[in-house]
N, C-alpha and C positions, 0 to 999 in steps of 0.2 A: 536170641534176645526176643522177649515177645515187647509187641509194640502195643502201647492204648493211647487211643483217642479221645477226648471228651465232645467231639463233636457227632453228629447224626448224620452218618453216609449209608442208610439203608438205599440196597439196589445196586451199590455201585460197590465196583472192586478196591476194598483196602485190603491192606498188607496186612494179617495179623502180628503175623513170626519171620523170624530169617535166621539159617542159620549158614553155614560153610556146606550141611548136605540139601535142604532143599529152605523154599520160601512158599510159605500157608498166605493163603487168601482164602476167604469164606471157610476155614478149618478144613480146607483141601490141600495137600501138601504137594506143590513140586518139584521136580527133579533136574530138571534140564535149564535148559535157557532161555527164558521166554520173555514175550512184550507184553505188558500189560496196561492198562488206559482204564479208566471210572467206567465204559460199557465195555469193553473184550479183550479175551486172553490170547491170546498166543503164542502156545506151545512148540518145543523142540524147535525153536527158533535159528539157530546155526549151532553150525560144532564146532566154531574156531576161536580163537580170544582177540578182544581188539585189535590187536596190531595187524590183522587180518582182514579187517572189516573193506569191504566197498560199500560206492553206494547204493548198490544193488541190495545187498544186504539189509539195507534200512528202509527199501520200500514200503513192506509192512508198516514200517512205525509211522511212514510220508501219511501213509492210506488212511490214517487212524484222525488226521487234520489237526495234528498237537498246534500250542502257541511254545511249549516248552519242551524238550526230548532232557531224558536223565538217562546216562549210559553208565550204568553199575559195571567195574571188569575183573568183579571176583574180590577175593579177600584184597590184592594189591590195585593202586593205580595205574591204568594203559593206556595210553593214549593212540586214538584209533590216525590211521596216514589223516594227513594236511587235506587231502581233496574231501575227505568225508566231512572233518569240520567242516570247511570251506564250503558245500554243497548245500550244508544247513544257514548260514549265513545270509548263501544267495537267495535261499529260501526264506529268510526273514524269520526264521524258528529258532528260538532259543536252544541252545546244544549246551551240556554241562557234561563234565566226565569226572566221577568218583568211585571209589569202592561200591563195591552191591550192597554194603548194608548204610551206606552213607546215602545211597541213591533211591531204597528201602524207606528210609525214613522221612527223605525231604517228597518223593511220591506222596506219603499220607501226608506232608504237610499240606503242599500245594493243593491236593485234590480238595484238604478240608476248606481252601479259601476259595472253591470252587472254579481251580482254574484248570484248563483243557491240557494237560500233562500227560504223558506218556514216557512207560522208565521199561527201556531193554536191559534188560538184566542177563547178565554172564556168571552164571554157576562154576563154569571152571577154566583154567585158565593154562590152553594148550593148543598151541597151533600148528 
């Protein structure tokens, strides 16, 4: 599904496309699983699917200083163990958990209202 915006986010990372093989940003197509945020990417991010997830795992995303996290987990919904929720909570960060292309989309919303978002995204779904 290719996504458009009518707003002006030059510089910063939006989502173009998503599909089930990979998700375009700046017409660069990824593959794996990555986090991404309005200033950085990061690539091949884990190789296991939410129900897998620690907090460790979400460092990355800590590091990035979200007010919001969007966990895409593939074509279906996962909901990642209770402590990881729970971690984000303590941490006063908003945590959401939907499909990658539901998580896809509300990313470019949020970024376009210019809020400090961050969406790990899970390409595949295998633990």
């Amino acid at each position: 599904m290719k996504i458009e915006l009518d707003i002006n986010l030059a510089g910063k990372n939006r989502i173009d496309a998503y599909t089930n093989e990979f998700i375009s940003i700046a017409n660069i197509k990824y593959r794996s699983n990555l986090i991404v945020s309005a200033d950085a990417i990061i690539e091949n991010w884990i190789t296991h699917d939410s129900s897998c997830l620690t907090k460790q795992d979400l460092d990355p995303v800590i590091s990035l200083c979200p007010e919001i996290v969007l966990l895409g987990t593939g074509s279906h919904l996962h909901f990642p163990p209770d402590e990881v929720m729970a971690d984000f909570n303590l941490r006063q960060i908003g945590f959401e958990v939907m499909d990658t292309g539901a998580a896809c989309r509300s990313y470019n919303f949020l970024l376009g209202e210019g809020r400090q978002v961050v969406a790990a995204l899970l390409m595949f779904e295998a633990c």
